[in-house]
C-alpha positions in Angstrom: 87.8 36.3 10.5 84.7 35.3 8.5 81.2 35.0 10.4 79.0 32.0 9.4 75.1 32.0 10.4 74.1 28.8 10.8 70.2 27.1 11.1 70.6 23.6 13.2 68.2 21.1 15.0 69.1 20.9 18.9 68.9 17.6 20.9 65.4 17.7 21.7 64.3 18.5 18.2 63.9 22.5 18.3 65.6 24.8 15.6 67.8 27.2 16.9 70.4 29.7 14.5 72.7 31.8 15.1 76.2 33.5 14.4 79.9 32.4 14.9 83.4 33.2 13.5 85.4 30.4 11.6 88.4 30.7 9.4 86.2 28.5 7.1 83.0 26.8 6.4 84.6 23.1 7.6 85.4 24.6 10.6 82.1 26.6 10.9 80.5 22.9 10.6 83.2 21.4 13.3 81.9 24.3 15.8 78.2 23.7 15.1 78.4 19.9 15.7 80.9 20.2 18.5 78.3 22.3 20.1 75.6 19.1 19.9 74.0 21.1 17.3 72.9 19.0 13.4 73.1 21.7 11.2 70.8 22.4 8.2 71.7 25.8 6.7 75.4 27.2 7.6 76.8 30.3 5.1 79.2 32.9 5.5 77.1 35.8 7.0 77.8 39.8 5.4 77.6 41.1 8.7 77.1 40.4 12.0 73.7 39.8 14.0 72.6 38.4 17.5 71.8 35.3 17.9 68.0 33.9 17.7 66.5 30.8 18.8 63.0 29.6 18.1 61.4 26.5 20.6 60.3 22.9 19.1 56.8 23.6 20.4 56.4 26.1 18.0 56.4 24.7 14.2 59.2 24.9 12.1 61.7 27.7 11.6 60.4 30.4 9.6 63.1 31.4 6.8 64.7 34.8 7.9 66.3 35.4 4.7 70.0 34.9 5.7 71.3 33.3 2.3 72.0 29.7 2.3 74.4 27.2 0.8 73.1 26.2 -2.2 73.8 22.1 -2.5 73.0 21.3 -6.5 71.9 22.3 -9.9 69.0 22.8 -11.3 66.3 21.2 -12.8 66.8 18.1 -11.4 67.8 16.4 -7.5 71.7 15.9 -7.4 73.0 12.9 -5.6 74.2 15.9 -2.9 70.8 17.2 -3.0 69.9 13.5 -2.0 72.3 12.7 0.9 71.7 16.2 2.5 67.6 15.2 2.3 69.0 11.5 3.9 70.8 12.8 6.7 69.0 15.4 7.8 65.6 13.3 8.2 67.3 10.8 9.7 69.2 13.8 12.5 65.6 14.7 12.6 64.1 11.4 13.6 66.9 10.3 15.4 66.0 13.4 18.0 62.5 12.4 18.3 60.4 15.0 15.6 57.6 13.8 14.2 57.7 12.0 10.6 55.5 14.6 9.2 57.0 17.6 11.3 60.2 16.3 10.0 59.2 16.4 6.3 58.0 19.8 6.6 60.8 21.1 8.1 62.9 19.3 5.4 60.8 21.0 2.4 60.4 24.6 4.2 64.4 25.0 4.8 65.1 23.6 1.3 67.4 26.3 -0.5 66.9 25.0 -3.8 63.3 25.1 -5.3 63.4 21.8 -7.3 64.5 20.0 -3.7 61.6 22.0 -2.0 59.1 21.0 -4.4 60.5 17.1 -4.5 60.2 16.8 -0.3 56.9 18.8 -0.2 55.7 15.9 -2.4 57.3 13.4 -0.7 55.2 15.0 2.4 51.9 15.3 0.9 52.0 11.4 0.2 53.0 10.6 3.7 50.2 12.8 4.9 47.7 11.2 2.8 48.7 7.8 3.9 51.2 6.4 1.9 54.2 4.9 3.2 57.7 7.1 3.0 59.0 4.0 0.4 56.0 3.9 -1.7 56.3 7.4 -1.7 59.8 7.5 -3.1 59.1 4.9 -5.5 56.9 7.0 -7.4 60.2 9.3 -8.3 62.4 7.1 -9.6 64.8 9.0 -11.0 65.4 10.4 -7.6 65.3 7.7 -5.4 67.2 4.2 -7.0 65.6 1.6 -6.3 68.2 0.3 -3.5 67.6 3.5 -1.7 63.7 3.0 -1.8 64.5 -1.2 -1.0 66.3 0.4 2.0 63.7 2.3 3.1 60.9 -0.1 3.1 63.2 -2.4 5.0 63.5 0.4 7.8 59.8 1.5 7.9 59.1 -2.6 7.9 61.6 -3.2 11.2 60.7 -0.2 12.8 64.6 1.8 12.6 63.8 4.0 10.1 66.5 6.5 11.4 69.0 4.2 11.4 68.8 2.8 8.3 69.0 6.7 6.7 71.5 7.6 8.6 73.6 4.3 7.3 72.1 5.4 4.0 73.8 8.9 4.2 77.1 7.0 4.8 76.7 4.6 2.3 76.0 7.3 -0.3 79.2 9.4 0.9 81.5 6.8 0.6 80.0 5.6 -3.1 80.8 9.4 -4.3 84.1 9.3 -2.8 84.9 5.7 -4.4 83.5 7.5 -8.1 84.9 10.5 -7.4 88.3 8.8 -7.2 87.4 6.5 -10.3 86.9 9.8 -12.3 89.8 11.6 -11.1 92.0 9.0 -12.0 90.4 8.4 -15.5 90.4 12.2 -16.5 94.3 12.3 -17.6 93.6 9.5 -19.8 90.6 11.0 -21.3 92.2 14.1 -21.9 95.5 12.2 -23.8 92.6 10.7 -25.9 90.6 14.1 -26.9 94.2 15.7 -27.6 95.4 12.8 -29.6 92.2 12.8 -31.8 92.5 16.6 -31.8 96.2 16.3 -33.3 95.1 13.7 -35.7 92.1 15.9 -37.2 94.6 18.7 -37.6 97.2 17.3 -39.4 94.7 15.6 -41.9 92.8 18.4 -42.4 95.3 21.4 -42.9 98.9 19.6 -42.6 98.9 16.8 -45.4 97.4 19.0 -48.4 100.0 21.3 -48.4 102.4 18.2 -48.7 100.3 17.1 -51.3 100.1 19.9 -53.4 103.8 19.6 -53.6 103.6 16.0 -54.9 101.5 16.6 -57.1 103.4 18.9 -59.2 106.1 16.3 -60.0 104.0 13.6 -60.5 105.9 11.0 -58.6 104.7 7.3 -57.9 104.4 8.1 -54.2 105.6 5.6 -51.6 102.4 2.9 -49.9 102.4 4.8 -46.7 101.8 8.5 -48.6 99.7 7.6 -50.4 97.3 5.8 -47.4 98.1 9.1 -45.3 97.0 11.6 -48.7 93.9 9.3 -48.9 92.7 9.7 -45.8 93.4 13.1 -45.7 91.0 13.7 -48.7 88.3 11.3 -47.1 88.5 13.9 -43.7 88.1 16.9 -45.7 85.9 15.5 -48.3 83.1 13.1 -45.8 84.3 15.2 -42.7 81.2 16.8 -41.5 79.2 13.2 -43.0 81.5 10.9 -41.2 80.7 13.3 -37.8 77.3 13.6 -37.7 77.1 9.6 -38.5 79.0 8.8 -35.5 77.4 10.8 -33.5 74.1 9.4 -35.1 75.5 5.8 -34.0 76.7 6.6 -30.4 73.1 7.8 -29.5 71.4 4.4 -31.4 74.1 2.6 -29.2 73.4 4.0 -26.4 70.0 3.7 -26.6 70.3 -0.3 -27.3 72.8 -0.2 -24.1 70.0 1.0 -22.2 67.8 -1.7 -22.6 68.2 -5.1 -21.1 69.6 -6.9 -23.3 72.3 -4.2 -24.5 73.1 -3.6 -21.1 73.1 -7.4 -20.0 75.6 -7.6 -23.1 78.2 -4.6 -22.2 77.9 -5.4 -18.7 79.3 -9.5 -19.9 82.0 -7.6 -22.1 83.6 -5.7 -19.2 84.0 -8.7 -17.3 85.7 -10.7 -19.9 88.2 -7.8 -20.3 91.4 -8.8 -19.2 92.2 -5.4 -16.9 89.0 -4.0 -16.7 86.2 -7.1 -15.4 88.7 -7.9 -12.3 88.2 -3.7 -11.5 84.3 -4.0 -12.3 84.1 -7.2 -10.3 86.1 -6.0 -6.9 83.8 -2.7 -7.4 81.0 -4.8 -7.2 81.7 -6.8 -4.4 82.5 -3.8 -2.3 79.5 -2.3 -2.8 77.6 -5.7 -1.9 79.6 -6.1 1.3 79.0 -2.4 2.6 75.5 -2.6 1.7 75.0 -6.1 3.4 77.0 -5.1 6.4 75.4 -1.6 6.7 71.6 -3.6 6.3 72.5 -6.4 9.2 74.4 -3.6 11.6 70.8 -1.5 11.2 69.0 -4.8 12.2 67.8 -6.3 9.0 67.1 -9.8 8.8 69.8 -11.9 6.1 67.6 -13.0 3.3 66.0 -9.4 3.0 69.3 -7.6 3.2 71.1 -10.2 0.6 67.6 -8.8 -1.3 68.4 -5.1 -1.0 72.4 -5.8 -1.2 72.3 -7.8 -4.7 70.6 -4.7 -6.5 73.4 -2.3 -5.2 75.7 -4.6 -7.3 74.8 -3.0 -10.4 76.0 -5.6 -13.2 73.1 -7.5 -13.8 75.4 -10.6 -14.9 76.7 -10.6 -11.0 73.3 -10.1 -9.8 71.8 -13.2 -11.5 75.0 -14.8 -10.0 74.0 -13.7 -6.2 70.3 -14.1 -6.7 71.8 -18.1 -7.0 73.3 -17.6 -3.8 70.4 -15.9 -2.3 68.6 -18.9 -3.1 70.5 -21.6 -1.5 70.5 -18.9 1.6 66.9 -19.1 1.9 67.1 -23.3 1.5 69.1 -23.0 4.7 72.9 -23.2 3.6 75.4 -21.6 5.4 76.0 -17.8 3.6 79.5 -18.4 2.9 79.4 -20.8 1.1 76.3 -20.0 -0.8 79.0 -17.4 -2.2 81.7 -19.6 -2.7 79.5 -21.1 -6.0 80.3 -17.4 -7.4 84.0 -17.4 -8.0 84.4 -14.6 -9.9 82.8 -11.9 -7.3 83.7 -13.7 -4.4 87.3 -15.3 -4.3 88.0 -17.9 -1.8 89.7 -15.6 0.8 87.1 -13.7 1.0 84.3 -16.6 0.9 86.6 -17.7 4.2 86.1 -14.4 6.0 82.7 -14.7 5.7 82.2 -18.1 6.8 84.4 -17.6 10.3 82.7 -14.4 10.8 79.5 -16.0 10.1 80.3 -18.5 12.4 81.8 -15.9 15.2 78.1 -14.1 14.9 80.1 -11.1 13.5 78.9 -11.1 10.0 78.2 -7.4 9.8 81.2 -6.0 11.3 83.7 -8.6 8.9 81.6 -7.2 6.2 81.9 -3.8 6.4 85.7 -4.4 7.3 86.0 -6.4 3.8 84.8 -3.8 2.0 86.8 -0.7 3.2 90.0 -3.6 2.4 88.9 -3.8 -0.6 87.8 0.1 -1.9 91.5 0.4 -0.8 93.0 -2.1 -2.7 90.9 -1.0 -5.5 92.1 2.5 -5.1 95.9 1.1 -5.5 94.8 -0.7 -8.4 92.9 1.7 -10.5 96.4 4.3 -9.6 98.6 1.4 -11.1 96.0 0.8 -13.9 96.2 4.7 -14.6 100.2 4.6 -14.0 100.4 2.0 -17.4 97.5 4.0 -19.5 99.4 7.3 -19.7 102.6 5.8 -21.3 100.8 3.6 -23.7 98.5 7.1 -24.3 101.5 8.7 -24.9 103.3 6.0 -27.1 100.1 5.4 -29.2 100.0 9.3 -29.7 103.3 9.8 -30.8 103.0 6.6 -32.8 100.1 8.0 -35.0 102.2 11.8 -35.3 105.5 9.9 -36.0 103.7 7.7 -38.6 102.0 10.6 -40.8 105.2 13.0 -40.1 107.7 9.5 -41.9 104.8 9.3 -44.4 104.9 12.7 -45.7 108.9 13.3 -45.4 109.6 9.7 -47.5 108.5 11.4 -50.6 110.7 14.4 -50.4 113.9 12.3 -50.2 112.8 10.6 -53.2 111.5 14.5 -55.6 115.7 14.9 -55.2 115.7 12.7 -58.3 113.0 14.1 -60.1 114.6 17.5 -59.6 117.9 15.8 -61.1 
């Protein structure tokens, strides 16, 4: 049976590490957390060694060269990179280390250089006064800016801990909601890249043998032909032209979706979208809910968590349509129906919920409840969704093949005479 060496933060805060014997690594990480243990290295060992503790007077673990799961890429901090970093500083605090002890301990047992020079920044800003949010804010495209609004809100009530480790489960459940977006968009996506793959090699070195053919008779050549031949010679002629242009226009287009008013524009498209905005909109709202619930059950007051939760929303359409809400929140209304004014993110069943649990002083626990209902239903949805694209992939593929394979066997019916 495999051995695993594991490095894990006991109860009181000290480092210990040692060895044990697990069919895999899940169930090497069962074993270390059933044993009270929050583990922050755990690899499968080459051989075995005794076990070797180190006390939390002493400063943090010194690396003893056992190798270590590596969590990301390079270059850059992956959103794993991120939640590891989350929940570990918040096992940390949660057992009563030090904040700075913490971040050092973080940044030392770092297996991946580009995290341990990320948290040993992190650290050095804390030491030299800053707050941990400020801190974050000055790496943007590591920490998003509902992370860092999260944060602040934590360091400002005094539950920083708490509000990382509900952090760390928020971020785990948003990659397992995209994670099941992706998966059930990839068959799709592949149809597509076939299709277009199909297409390109039929016009390119199918159709001019054809049309070598017609061309010796000299034949009037049916409407359908003669589109086909054309665009045949268009491929092969402005190919390598018509390629670079569009890939000259995907990057100008992206680059005008990236600013505000591109992105203010796509985001109002994919609502008005007959299949799509409904998916956009529930994705939204879920995301809303879980933040706003996971904010009040760490002890955030309303207006500042309806602050953080509106920017986890991510469609800047719906976000102006909250911040509304927010407003009349803050003018003392009621918060569901403040929501209620905002139809298309919050239907009126849901704008119910909200105001009986509001009522019931069980806001936080309806909310979270509302949006593991509906991650499901959106799950079922998106399958269904996915269940109708692959025929209509499939139809529109053999649509375009059947079309240019009629096109170019028309004509040969019709050389019979010619031959005559």
């Amino acid at each position: 049976m495999p051995q695993f060496a594991y490095k894990a933060v006991q109860a009181n805060g000290a480092m210990t590490e040692g060895f044990l014997d697990a069919s895999n690594r899940q169930e090497a990480m069962r074993q270390v957390e059933g044993r009270g243990l929050r583990p922050i290295k755990l690899a499968e060992s080459a051989a075995p060694a005794p076990a070797k503790k180190s006390g939390g007077a002493a400063g943090p673990a010194e690396d003893s060269g056992k190798p270590a799961l590596s969590f990301g890429g390079k270059g850059k901090i992956t959103p794993r990179m991120l939640e590891n970093f989350t929940r570990l500083l918040s096992s940390l605090l949660a057992a009563g280390v030090p904040f700075s002890r913490a971040l050092v301990i973080l940044h030392r047992e770092s297996a991946e250089p580009v995290a341990k020079a990320k948290w040993k920044e992190i650290h050095d800003l804390v030491i030299d006064g800053m707050s941990l949010s400020k801190a974050m804010e000055r790496s943007p495209e590591t920490f998003p800016r509902v992370y860092v609004a999260m944060v602040e809100a934590g360091e400002t009530g005094g539950f920083l801990d708490v509000v990382l480790a509900q952090i760390a489960d928020f971020q785990a459940r948003e990659k397992e909601l995209k994670s099941k977006v992706m998966t059930a968009l990839m068959y799709p996506v592949i149809l597509l890249i076939l299709a277009g793959g199909v297409l390109i090699f039929l016009l390119v070195f199918f159709i001019p043998r054809f049309q070598t053919i017609f061309a010796g008779f000299n034949a009037e050549l049916p409407l359908i032909t003669q589109v086909i031949v054309k665009a045949s010679e268009v491929v092969r002629g402005y190919g390598l032209f018509l390629g670079a242009a569009a890939i000259v226009a995907f990057f100008l287009l992206r680059t005008w979706l990236n600013s505000p008013k591109g992105r203010r524009w796509w985001e109002g498209l994919m609502l008005k979208i007959s299949l799509i905005g409904p998916l956009v909109a529930q994705f939204a709202m879920a995301r809303f809910c879980r933040m706003l619930g996971t904010l009040l059950q760490a002890g955030v007051p309303l207006i500042s968590a309806l602050n953080v939760a509106r920017r986890s929303i991510g469609n800047q359409v719906l976000i102006d349509a909250v911040s509304d809400s927010i407003d009349r929140v803050k003018e003392g209304k009621p918060l569901g129906k403040s929501l209620a004014q905002n139809r298309a993110l919050f239907p009126g069943a849901i704008v119910e919920m909200i105001s009986v649990a509001e009522e019931s002083g069980k806001l936080d626990v309806e909310l979270m409840r509302i949006a593991t209902v509906t991650e499901g239903d959106l799950d079922r949805q998106l399958k269904s969704v996915v269940a109708l694209a692959e025929p209509v992939m499939l139809f529109v593929i053999a649509a375009l093949i059947g079309t240019i394979f009629i096109g170019m066997v028309i004509p040969i019916f019709s050389l019979q005479d010619h031959i005559k």
